[in-house]
Chimera marker file (.cmm) of the C-alpha trace (Angstrom):
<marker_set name="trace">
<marker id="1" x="21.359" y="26.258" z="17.140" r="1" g="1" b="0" radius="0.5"/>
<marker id="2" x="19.705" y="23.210" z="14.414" r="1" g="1" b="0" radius="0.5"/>
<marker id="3" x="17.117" y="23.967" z="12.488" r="1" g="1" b="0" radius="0.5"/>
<marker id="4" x="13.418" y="23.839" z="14.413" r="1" g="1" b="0" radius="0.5"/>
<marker id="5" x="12.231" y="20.332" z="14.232" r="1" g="1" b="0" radius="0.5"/>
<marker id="6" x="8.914" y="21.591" z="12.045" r="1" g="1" b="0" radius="0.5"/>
<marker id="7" x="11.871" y="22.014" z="9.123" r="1" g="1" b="0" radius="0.5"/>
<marker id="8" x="12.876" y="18.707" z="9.355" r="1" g="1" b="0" radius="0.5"/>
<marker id="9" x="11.736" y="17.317" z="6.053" r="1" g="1" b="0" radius="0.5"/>
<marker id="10" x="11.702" y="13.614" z="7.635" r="1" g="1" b="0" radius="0.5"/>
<marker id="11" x="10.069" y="14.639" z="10.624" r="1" g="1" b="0" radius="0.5"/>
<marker id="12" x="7.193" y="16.453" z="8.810" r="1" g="1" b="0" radius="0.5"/>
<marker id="13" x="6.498" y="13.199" z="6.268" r="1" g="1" b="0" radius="0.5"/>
<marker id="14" x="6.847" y="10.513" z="9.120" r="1" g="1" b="0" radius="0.5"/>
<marker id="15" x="4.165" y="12.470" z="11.160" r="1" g="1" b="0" radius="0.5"/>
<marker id="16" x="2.244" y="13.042" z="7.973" r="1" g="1" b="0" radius="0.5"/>
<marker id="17" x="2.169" y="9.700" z="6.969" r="1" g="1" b="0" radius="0.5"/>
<marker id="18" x="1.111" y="8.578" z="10.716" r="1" g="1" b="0" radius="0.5"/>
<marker id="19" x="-1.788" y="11.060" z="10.580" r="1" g="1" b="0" radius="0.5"/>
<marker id="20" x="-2.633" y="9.480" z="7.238" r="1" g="1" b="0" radius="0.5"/>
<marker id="21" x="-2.572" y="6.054" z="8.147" r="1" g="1" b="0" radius="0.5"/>
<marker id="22" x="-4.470" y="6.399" z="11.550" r="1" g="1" b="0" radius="0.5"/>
<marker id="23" x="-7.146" y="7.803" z="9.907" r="1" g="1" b="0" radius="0.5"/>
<marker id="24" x="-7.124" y="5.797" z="7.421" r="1" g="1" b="0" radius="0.5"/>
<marker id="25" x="-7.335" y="2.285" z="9.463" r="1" g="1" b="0" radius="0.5"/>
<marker id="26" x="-9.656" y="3.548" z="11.419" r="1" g="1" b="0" radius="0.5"/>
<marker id="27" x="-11.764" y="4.093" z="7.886" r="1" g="1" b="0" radius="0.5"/>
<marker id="28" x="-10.893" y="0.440" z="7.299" r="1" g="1" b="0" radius="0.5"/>
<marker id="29" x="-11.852" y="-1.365" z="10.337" r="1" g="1" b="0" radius="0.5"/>
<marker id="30" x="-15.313" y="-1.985" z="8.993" r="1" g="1" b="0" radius="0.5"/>
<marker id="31" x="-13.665" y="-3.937" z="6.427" r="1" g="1" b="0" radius="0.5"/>
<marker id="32" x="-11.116" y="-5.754" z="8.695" r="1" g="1" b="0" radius="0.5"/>
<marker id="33" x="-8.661" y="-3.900" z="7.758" r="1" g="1" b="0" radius="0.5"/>
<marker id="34" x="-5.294" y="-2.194" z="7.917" r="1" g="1" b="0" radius="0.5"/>
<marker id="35" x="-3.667" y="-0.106" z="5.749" r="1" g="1" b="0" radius="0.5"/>
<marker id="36" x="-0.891" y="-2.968" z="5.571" r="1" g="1" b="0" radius="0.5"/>
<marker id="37" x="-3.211" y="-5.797" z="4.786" r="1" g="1" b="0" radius="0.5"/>
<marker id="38" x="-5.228" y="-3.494" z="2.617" r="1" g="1" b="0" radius="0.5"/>
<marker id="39" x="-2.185" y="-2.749" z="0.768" r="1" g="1" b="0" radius="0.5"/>
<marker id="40" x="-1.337" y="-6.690" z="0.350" r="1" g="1" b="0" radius="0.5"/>
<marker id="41" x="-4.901" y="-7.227" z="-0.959" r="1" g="1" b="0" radius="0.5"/>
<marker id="42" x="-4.656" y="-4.327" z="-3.598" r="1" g="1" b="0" radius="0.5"/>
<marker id="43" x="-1.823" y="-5.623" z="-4.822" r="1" g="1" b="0" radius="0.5"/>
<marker id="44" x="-2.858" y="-9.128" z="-4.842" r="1" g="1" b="0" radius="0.5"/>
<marker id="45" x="-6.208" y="-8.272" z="-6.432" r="1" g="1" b="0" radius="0.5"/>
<marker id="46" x="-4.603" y="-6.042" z="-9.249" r="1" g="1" b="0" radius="0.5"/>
<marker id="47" x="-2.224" y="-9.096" z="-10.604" r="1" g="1" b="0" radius="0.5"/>
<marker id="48" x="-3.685" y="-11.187" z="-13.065" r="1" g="1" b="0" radius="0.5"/>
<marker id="49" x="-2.394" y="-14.255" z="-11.849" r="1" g="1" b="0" radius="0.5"/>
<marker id="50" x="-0.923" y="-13.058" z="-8.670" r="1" g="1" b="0" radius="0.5"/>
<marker id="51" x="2.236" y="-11.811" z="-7.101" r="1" g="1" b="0" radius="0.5"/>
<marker id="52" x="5.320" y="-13.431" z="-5.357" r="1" g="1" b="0" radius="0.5"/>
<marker id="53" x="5.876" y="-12.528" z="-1.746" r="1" g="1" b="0" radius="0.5"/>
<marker id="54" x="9.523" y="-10.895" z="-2.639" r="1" g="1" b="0" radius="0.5"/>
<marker id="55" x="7.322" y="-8.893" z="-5.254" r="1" g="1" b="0" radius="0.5"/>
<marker id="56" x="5.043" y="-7.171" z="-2.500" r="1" g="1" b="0" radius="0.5"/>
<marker id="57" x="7.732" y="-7.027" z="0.074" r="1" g="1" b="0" radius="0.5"/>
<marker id="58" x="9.877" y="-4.974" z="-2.505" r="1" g="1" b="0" radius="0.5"/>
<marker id="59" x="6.608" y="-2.937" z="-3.602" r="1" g="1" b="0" radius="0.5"/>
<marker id="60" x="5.587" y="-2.450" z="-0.142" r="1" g="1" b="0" radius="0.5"/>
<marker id="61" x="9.153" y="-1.642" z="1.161" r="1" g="1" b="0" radius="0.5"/>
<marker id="62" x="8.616" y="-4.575" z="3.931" r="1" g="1" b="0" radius="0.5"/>
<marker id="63" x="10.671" y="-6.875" z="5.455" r="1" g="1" b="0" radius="0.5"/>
<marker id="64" x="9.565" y="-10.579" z="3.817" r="1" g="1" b="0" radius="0.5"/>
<marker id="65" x="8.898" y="-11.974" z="7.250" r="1" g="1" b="0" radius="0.5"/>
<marker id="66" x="6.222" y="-8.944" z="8.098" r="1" g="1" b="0" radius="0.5"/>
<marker id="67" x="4.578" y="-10.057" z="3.821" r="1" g="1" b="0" radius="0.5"/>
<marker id="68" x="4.672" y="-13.582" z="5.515" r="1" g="1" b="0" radius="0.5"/>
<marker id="69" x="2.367" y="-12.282" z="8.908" r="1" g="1" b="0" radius="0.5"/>
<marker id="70" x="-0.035" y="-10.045" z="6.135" r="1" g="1" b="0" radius="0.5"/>
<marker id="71" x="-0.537" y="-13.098" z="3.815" r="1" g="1" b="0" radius="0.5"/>
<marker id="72" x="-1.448" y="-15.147" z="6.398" r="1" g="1" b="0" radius="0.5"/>
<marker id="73" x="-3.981" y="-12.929" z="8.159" r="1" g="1" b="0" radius="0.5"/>
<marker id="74" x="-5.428" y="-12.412" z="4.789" r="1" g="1" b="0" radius="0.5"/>
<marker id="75" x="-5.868" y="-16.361" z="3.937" r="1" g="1" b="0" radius="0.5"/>
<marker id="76" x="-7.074" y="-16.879" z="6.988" r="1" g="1" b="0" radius="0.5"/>
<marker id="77" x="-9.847" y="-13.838" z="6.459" r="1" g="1" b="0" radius="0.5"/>
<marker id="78" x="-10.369" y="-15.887" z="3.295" r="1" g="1" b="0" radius="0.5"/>
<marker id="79" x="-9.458" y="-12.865" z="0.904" r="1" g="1" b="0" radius="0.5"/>
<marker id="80" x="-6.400" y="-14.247" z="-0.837" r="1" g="1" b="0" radius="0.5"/>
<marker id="81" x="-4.788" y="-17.386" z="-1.335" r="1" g="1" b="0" radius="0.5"/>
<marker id="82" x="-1.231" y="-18.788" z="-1.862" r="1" g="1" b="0" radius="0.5"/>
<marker id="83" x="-1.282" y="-20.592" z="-5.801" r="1" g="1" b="0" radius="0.5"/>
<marker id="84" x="1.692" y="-22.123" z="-7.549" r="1" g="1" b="0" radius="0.5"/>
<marker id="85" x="2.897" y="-20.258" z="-10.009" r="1" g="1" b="0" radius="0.5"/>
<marker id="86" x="1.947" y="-21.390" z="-13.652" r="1" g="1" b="0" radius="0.5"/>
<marker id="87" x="5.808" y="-20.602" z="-15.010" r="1" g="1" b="0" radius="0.5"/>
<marker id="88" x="7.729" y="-22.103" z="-11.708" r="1" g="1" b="0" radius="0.5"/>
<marker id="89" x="5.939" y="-24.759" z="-9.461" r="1" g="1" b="0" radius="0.5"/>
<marker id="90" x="8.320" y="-23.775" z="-6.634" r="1" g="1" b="0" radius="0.5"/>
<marker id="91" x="6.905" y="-20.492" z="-6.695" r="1" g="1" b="0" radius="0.5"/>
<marker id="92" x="3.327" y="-19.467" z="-4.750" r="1" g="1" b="0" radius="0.5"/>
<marker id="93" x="1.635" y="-16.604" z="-5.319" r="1" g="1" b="0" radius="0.5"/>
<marker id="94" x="-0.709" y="-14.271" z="-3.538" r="1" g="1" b="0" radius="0.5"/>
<marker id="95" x="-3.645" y="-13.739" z="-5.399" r="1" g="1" b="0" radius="0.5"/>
<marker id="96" x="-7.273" y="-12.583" z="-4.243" r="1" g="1" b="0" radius="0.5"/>
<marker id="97" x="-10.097" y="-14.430" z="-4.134" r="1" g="1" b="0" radius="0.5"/>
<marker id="98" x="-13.668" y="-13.758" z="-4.946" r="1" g="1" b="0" radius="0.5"/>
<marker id="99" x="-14.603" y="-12.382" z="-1.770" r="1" g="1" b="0" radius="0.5"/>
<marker id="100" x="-11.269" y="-11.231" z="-1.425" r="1" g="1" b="0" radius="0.5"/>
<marker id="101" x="-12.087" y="-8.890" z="-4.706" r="1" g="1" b="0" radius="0.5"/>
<marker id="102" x="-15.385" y="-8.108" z="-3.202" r="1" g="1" b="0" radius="0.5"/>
<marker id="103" x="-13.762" y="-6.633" z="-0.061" r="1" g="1" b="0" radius="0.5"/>
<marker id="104" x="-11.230" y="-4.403" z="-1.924" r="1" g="1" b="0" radius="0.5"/>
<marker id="105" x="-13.403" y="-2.772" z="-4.075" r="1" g="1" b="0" radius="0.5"/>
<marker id="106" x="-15.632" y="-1.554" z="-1.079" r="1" g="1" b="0" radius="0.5"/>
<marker id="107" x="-12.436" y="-1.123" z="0.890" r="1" g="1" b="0" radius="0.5"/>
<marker id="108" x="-10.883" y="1.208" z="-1.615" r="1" g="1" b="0" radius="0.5"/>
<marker id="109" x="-13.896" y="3.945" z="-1.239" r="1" g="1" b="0" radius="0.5"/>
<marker id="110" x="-13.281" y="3.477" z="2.509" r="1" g="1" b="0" radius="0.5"/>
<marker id="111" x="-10.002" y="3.862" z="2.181" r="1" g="1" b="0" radius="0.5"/>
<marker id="112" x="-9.791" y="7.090" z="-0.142" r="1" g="1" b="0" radius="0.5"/>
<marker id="113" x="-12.440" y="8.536" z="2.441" r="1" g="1" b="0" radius="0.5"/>
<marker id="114" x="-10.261" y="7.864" z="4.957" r="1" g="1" b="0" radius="0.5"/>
<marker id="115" x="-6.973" y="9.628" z="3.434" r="1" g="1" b="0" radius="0.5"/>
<marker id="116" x="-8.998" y="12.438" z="2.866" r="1" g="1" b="0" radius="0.5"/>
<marker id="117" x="-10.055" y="13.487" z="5.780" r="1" g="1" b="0" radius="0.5"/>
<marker id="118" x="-6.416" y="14.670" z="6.924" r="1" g="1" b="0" radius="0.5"/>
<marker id="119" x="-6.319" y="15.585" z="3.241" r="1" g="1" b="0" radius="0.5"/>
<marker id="120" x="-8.780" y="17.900" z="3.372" r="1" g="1" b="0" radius="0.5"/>
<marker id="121" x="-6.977" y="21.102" z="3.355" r="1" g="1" b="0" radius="0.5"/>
<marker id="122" x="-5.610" y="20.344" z="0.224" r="1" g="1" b="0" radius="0.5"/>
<marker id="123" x="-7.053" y="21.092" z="-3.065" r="1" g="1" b="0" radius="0.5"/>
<marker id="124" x="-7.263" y="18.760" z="-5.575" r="1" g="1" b="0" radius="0.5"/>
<marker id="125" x="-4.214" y="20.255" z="-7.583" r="1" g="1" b="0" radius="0.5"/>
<marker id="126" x="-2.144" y="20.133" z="-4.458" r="1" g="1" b="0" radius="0.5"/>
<marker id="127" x="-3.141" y="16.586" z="-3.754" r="1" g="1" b="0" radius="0.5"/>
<marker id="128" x="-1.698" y="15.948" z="-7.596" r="1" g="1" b="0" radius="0.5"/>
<marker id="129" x="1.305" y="17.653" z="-6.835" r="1" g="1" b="0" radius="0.5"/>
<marker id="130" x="1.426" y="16.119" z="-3.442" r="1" g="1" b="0" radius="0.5"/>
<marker id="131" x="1.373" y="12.330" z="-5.223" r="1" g="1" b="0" radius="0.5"/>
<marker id="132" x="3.655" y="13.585" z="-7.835" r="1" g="1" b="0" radius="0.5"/>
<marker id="133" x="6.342" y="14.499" z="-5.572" r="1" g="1" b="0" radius="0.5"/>
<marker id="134" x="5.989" y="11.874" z="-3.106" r="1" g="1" b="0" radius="0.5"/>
<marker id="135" x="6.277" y="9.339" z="-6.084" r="1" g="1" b="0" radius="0.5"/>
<marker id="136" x="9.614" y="11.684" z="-7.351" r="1" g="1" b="0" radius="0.5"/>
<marker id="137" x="11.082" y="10.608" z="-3.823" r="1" g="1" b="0" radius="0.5"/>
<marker id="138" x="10.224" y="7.213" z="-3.990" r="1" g="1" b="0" radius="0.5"/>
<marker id="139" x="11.507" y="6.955" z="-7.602" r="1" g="1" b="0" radius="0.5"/>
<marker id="140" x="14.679" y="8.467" z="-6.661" r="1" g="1" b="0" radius="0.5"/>
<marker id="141" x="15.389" y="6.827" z="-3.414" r="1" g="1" b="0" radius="0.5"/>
<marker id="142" x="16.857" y="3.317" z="-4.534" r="1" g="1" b="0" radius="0.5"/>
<marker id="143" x="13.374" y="1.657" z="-4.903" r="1" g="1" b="0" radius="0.5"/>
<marker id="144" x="12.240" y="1.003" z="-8.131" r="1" g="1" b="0" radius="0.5"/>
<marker id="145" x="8.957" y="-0.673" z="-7.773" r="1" g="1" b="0" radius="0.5"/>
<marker id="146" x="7.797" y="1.456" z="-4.424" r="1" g="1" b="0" radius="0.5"/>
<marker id="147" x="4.276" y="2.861" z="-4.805" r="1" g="1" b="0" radius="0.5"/>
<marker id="148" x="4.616" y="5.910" z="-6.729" r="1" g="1" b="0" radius="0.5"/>
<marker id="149" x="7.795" y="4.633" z="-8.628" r="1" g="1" b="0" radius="0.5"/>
<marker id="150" x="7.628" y="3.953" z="-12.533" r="1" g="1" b="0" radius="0.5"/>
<marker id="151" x="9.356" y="0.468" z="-12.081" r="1" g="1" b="0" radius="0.5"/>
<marker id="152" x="8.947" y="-2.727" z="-13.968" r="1" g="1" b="0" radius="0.5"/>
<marker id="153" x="5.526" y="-1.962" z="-14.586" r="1" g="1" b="0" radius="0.5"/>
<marker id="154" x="5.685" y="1.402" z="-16.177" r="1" g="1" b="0" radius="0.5"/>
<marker id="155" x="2.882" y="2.838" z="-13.852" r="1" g="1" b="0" radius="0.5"/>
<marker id="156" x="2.797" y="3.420" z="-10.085" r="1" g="1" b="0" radius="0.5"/>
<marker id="157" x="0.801" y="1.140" z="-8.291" r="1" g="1" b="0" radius="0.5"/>
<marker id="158" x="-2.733" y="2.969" z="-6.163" r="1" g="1" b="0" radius="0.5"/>
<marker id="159" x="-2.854" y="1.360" z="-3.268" r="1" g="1" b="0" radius="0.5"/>
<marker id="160" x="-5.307" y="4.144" z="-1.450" r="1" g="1" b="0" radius="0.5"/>
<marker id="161" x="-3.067" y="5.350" z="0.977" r="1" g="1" b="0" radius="0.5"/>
<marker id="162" x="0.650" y="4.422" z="2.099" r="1" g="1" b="0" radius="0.5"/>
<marker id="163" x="1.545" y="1.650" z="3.995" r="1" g="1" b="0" radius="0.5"/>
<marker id="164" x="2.129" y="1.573" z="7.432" r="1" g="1" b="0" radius="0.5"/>
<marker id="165" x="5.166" y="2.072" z="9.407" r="1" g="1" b="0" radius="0.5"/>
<link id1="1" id2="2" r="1" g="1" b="0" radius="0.2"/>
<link id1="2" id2="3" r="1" g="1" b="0" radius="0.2"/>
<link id1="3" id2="4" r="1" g="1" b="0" radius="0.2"/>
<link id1="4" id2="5" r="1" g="1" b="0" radius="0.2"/>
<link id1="5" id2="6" r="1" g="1" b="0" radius="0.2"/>
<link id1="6" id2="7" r="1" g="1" b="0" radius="0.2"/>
<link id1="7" id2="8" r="1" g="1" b="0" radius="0.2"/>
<link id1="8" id2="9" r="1" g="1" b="0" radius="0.2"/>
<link id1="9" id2="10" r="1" g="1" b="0" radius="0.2"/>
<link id1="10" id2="11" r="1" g="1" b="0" radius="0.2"/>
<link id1="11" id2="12" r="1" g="1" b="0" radius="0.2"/>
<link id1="12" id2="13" r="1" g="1" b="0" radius="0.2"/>
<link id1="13" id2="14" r="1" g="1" b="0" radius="0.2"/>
<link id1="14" id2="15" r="1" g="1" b="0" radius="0.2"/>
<link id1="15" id2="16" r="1" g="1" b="0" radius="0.2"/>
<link id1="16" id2="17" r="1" g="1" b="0" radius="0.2"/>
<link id1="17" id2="18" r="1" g="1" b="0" radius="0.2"/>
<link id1="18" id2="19" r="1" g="1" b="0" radius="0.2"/>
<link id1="19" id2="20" r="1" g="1" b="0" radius="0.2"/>
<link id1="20" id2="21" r="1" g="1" b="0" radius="0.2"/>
<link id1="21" id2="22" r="1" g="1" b="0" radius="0.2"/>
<link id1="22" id2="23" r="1" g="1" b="0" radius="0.2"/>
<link id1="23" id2="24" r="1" g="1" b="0" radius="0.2"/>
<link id1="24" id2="25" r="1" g="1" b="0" radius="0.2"/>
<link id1="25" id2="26" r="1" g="1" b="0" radius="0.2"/>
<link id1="26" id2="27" r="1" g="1" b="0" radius="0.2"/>
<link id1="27" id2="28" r="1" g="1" b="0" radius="0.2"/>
<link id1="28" id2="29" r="1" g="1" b="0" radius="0.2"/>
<link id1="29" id2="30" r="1" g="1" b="0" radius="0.2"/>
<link id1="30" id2="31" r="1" g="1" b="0" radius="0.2"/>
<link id1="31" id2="32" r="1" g="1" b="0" radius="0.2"/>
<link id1="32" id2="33" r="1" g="1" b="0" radius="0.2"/>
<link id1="33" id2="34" r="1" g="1" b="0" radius="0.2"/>
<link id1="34" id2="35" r="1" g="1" b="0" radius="0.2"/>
<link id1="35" id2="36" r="1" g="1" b="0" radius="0.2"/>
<link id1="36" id2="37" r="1" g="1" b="0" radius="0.2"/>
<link id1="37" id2="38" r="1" g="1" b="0" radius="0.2"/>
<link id1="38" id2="39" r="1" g="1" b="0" radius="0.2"/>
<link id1="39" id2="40" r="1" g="1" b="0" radius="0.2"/>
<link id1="40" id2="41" r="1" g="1" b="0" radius="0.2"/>
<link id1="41" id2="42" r="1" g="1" b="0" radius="0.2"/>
<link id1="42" id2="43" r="1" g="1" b="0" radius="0.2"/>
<link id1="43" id2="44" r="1" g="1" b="0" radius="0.2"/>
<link id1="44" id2="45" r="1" g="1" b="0" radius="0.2"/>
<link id1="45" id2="46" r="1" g="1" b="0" radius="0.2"/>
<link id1="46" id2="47" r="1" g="1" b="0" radius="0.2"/>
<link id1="47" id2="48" r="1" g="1" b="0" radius="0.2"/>
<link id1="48" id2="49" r="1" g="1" b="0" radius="0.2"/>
<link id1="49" id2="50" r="1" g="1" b="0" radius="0.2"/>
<link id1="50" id2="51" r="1" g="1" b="0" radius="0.2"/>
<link id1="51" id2="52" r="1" g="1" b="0" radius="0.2"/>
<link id1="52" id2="53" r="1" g="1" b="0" radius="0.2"/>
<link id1="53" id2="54" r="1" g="1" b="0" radius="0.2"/>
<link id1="54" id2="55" r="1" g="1" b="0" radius="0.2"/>
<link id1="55" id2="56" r="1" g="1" b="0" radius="0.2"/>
<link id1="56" id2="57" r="1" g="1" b="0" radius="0.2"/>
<link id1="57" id2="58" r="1" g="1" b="0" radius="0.2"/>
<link id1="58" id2="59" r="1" g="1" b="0" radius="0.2"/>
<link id1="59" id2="60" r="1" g="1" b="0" radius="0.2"/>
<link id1="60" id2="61" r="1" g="1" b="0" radius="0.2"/>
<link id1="61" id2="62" r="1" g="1" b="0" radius="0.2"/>
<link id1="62" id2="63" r="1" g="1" b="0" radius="0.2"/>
<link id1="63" id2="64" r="1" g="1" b="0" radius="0.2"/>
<link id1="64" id2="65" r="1" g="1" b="0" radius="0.2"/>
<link id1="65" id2="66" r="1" g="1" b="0" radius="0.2"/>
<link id1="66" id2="67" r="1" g="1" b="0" radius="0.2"/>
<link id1="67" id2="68" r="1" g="1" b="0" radius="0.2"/>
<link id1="68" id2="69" r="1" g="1" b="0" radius="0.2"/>
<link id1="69" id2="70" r="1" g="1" b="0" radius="0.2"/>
<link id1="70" id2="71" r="1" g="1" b="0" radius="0.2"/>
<link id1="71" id2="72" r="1" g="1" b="0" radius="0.2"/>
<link id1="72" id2="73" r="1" g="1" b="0" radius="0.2"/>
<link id1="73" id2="74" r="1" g="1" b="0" radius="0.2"/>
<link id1="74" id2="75" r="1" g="1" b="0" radius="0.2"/>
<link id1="75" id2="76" r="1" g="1" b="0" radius="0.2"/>
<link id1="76" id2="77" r="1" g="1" b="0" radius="0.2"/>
<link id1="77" id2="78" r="1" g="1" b="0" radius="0.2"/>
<link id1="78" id2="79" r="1" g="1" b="0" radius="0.2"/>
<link id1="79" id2="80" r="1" g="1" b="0" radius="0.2"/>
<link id1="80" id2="81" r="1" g="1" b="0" radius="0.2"/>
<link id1="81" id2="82" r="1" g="1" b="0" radius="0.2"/>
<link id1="82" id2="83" r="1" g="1" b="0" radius="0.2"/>
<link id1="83" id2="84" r="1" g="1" b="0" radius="0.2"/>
<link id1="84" id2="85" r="1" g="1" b="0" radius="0.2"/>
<link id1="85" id2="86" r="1" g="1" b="0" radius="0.2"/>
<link id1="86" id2="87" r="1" g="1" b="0" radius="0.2"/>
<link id1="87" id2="88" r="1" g="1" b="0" radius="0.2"/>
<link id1="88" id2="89" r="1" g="1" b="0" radius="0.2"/>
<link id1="89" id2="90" r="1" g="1" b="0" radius="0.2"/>
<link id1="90" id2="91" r="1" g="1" b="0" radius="0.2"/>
<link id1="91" id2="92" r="1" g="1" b="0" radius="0.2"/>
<link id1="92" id2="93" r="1" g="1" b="0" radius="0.2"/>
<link id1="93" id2="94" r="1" g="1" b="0" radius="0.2"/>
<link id1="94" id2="95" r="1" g="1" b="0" radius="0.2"/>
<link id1="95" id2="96" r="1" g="1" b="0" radius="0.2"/>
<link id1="96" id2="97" r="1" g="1" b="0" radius="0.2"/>
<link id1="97" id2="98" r="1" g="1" b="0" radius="0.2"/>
<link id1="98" id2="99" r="1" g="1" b="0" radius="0.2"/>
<link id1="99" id2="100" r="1" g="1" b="0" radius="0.2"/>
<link id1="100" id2="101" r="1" g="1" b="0" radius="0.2"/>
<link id1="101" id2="102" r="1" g="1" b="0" radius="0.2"/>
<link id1="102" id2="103" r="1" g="1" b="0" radius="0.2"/>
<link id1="103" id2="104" r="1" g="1" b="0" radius="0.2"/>
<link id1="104" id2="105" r="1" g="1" b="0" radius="0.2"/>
<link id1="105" id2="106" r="1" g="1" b="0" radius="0.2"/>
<link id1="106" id2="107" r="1" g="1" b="0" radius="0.2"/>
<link id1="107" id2="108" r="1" g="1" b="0" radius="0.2"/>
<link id1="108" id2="109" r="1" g="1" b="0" radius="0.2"/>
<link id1="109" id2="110" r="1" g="1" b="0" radius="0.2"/>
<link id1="110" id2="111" r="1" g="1" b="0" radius="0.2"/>
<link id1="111" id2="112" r="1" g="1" b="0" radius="0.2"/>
<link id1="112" id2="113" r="1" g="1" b="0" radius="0.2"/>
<link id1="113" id2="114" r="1" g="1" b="0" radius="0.2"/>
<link id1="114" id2="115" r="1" g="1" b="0" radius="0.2"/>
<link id1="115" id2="116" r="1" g="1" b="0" radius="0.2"/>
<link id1="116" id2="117" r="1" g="1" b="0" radius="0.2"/>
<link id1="117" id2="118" r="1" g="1" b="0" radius="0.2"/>
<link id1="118" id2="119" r="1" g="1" b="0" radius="0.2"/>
<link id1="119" id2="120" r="1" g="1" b="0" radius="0.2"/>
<link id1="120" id2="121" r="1" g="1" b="0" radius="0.2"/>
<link id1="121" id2="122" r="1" g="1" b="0" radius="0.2"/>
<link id1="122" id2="123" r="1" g="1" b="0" radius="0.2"/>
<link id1="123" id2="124" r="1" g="1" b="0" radius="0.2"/>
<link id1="124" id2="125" r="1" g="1" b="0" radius="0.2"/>
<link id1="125" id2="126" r="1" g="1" b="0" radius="0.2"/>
<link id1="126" id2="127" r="1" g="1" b="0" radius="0.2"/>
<link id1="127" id2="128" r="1" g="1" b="0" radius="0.2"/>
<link id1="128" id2="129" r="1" g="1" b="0" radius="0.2"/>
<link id1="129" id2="130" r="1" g="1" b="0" radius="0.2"/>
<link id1="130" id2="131" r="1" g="1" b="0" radius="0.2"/>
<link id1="131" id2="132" r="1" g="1" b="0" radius="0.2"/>
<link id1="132" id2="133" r="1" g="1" b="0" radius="0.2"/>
<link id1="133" id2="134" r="1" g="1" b="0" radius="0.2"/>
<link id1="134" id2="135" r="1" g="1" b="0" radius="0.2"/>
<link id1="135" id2="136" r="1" g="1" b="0" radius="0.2"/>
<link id1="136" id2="137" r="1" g="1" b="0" radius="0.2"/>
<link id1="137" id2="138" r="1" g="1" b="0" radius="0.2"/>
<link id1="138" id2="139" r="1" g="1" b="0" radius="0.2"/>
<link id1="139" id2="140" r="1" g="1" b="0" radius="0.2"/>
<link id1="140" id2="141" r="1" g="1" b="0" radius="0.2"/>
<link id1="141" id2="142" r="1" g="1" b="0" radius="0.2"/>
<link id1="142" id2="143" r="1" g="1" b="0" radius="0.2"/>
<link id1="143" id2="144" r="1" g="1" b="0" radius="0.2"/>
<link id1="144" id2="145" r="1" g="1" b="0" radius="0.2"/>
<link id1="145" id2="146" r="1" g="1" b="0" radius="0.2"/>
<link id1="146" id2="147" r="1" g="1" b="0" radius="0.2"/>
<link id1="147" id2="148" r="1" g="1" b="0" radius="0.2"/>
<link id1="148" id2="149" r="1" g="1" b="0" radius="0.2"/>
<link id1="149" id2="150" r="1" g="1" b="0" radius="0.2"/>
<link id1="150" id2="151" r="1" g="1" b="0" radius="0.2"/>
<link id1="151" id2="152" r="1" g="1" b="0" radius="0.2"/>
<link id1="152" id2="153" r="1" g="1" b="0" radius="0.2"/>
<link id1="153" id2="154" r="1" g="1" b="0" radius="0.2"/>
<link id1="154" id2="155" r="1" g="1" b="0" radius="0.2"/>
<link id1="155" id2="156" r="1" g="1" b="0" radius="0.2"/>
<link id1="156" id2="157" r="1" g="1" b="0" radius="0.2"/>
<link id1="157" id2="158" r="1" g="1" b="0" radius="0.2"/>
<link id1="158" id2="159" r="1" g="1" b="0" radius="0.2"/>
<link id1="159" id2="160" r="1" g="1" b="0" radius="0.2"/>
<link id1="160" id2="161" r="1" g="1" b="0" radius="0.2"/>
<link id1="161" id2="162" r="1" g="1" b="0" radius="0.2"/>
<link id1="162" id2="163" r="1" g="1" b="0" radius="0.2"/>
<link id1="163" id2="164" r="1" g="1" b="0" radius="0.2"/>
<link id1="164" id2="165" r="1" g="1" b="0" radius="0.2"/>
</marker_set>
């Protein structure tokens, strides 16, 4: 007979991440929110003079057509906007606006509350190692610039909590 299902290593991190998320958008909602979106705004927020759409899709480990839907529910909330690029007019990027910085910053205590909650039972050491091995597997597995990778930018980027599935 297999090995029990509780073993499965992919089994145990989808349905970890699920609990994560769920509890986590339902921390965000005040805000608007999704973990997706919130993601997206983090992101957009944290770039100096934005980000390119392949950029978070390859972060985020999204298809570009689901960045396109996220973008444009965040422009139409008003939180980020689409600018031409400063290097390469045919290129727009997604950065945050004012309010748009207002909202993550409040969002990200939200968020972090959220994530704890099925955190909990986990000190803060094992939440270290917890990040540190999760961004081992993400390093490892053919993504470069997921969250908890070391890609272009030398540093993984904090998003509050994982994105979606």
């Amino acid at each position: 007979m297999g090995q029990p299902l509780t073993d499965d290593l992919g089994f145990l991190l989808s349905r970890a991440s699920g609990v994560v998320v769920r509890a986590t958008n339902a921390a965000l909602v005040e805000h608007g929110l999704r973990v997706r979106q919130y993601s997206v705004l983090v992101l957009a927020a944290d770039a100096a003079e934005g980000i390119t759409q392949r950029e978070l899709a390859d972060v985020l480990g999204l298809d570009p057509s689901q960045v396109v839907l996220l973008v444009d529910e965040l422009a139409a909330s008003g939180l980020v906007e689409r600018r031409p690029s400063s290097t390469d007019r045919r290129t727009k990027l997604v950065a945050a606006t004012p309010r748009g910085r207002e909202v993550r910053s409040a969002a990200a205590r939200t968020a972090a509350d959220g994530a704890g909650g099925p955190l909990a039972g986990l000190d803060q050491a094992e939440r270290a190692q917890l990040r540190e091995l999760l961004g081992r597997l993400l390093a490892t597995g053919g993504a470069p610039d997921a969250p908890g990778s070391r890609g272009r930018s030398g540093s993984a980027p904090r998003t509050g909590a994982e994105p979606e599935r």
